[in-house]
C-alpha positions in Angstrom: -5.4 29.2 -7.6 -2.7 27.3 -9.4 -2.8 24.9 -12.4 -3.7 21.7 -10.3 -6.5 23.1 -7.9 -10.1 22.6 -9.6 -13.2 23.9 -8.5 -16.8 22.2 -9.8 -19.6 24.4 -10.0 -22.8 21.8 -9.6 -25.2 24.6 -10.4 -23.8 25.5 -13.8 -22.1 22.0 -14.1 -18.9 23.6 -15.2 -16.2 25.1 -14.1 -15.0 28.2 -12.6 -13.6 30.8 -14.8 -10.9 31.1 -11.7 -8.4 28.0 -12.9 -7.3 26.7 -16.5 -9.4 24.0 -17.7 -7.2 20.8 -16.5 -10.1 18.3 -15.2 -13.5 17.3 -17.1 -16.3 19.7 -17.1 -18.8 17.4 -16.1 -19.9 15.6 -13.1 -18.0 12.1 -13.0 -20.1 9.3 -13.5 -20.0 6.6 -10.7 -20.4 3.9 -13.0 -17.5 4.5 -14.8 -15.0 5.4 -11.3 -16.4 2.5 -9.9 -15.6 0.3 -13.3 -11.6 2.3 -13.2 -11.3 2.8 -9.3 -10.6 -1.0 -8.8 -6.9 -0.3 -9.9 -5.2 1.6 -8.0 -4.6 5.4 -9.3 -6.4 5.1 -12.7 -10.0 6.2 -10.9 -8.0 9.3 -10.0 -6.9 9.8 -13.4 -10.5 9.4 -14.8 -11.3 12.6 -12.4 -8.5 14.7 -13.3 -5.7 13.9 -10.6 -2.7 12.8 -12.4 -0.2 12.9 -10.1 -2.5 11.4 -7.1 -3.1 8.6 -9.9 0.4 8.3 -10.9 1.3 8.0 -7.1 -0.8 4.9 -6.9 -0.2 3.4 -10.0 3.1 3.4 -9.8 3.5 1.7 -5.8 0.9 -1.0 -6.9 4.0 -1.6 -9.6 6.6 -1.4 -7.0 4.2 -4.1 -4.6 3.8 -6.4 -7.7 7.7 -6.1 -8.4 8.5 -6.9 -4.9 5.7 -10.2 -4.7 7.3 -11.6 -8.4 11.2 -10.8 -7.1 9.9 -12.5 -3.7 8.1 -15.4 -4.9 11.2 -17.1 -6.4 11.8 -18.4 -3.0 9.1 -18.1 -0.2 9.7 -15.5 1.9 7.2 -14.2 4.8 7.7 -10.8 2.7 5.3 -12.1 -0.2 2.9 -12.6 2.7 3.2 -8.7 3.5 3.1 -7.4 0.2 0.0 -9.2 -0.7 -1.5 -7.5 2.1 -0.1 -4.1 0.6 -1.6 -4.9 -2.9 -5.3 -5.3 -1.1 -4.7 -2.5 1.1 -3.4 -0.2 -2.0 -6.6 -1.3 -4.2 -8.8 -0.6 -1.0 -7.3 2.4 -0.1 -7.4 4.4 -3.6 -10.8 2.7 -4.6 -12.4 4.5 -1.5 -10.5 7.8 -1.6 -11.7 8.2 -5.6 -15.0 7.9 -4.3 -14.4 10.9 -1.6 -12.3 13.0 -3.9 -15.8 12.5 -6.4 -18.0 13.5 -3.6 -15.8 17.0 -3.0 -15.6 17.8 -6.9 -19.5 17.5 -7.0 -19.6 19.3 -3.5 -17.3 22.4 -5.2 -14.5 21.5 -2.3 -11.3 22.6 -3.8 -9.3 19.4 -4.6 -5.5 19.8 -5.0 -3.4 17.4 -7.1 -0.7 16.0 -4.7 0.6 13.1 -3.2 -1.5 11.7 -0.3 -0.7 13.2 3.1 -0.1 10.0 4.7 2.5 9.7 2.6 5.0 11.8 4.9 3.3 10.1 8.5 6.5 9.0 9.6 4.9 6.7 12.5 3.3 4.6 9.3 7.2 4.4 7.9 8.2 3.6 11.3 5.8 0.3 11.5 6.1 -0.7 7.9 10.0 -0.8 8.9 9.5 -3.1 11.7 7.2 -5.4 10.0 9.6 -6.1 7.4 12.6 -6.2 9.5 10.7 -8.8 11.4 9.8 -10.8 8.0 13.4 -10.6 7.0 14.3 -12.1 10.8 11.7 -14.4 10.0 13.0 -15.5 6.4 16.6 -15.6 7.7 14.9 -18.3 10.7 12.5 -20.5 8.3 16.1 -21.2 5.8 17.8 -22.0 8.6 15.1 -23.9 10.2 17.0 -27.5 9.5 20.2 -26.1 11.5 17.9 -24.7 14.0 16.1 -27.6 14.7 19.4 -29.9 15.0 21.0 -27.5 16.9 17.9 -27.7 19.4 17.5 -31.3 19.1 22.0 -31.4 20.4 21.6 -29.4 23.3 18.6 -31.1 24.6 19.8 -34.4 24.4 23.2 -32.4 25.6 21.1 -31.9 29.1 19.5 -34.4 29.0 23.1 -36.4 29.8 24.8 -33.9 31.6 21.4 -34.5 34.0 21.6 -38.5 34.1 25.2 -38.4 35.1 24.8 -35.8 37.5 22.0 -38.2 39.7 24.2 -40.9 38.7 27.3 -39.6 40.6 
């Protein structure tokens, strides 16, 4: 057992002689991880997991970057990254609440980024839905040539059409 893997005793409510103290003693109180858990990562840190927290903390910074940077002119991305930003809170909110559960439980819990992380079908999706904002960002600032250059080649067959039963 390494530095970062902790092991709660809920018998003898502390724990095991087999790591180096790194996380609290006692049992975490729900109050206060449900009070911290509403930002993403700092719940973790309350129970110990500072990387896991860290990891969290640090793309909710990245998604609030991205939303200011974005804002500046609307883009369908601020859309998506709003979305992130729920998703990020949800996410890590819930997951403190599991990771609690296992402490109590005595379920080894290792410090490390989340595995879906590396779920390259997740990267693969996130990658089309913002190519397909940036598509849709490039369409809505071009939506005044767009429109005109729909608005000439309809009236452009509608012509070519009247001469053609004219003839």
């Amino acid at each position: 057992m390494n530095n970062n893997d902790y092991k709660y005793d809920a018998r003898t409510e502390h724990e095991s002689h087999e790591s180096k103290p790194s996380r609290p003693t006692r049992k975490p109180s729900r109050f206060i991880l449900f009070t911290l858990g509403w930002i993403p990562g700092i719940g973790h840190m309350y129970l110990g997991l500072i990387r896991r927290g860290t990891f969290y903390l640090s793309a909710l910074s990245m998604a609030i970057f991205l939303t200011v940077v974005l804002s500046y002119n609307f883009s369908p991305l601020v859309i998506f990254t709003s979305f992130a930003k729920f998703g990020l809170c949800a996410v890590s909110f819930f997951e403190a609440f599991k990771l609690r559960h296992e402490i109590i439980a005595g379920i080894e819990v290792k410090d490390t980024i989340p595995a879906f992380v590396f779920n390259k079908t997740l990267w693969i999706a996130l990658g089309i839905i913002i190519a397909g904002s940036i598509f849709l960002d490039i369409l809505w600032s071009l939506r005044g040539s767009v429109i005109t250059l729909i608005v000439v080649i309809f009236i452009a067959a509608i012509i070519t059409k009247k001469r053609k039963t004219n003839k």
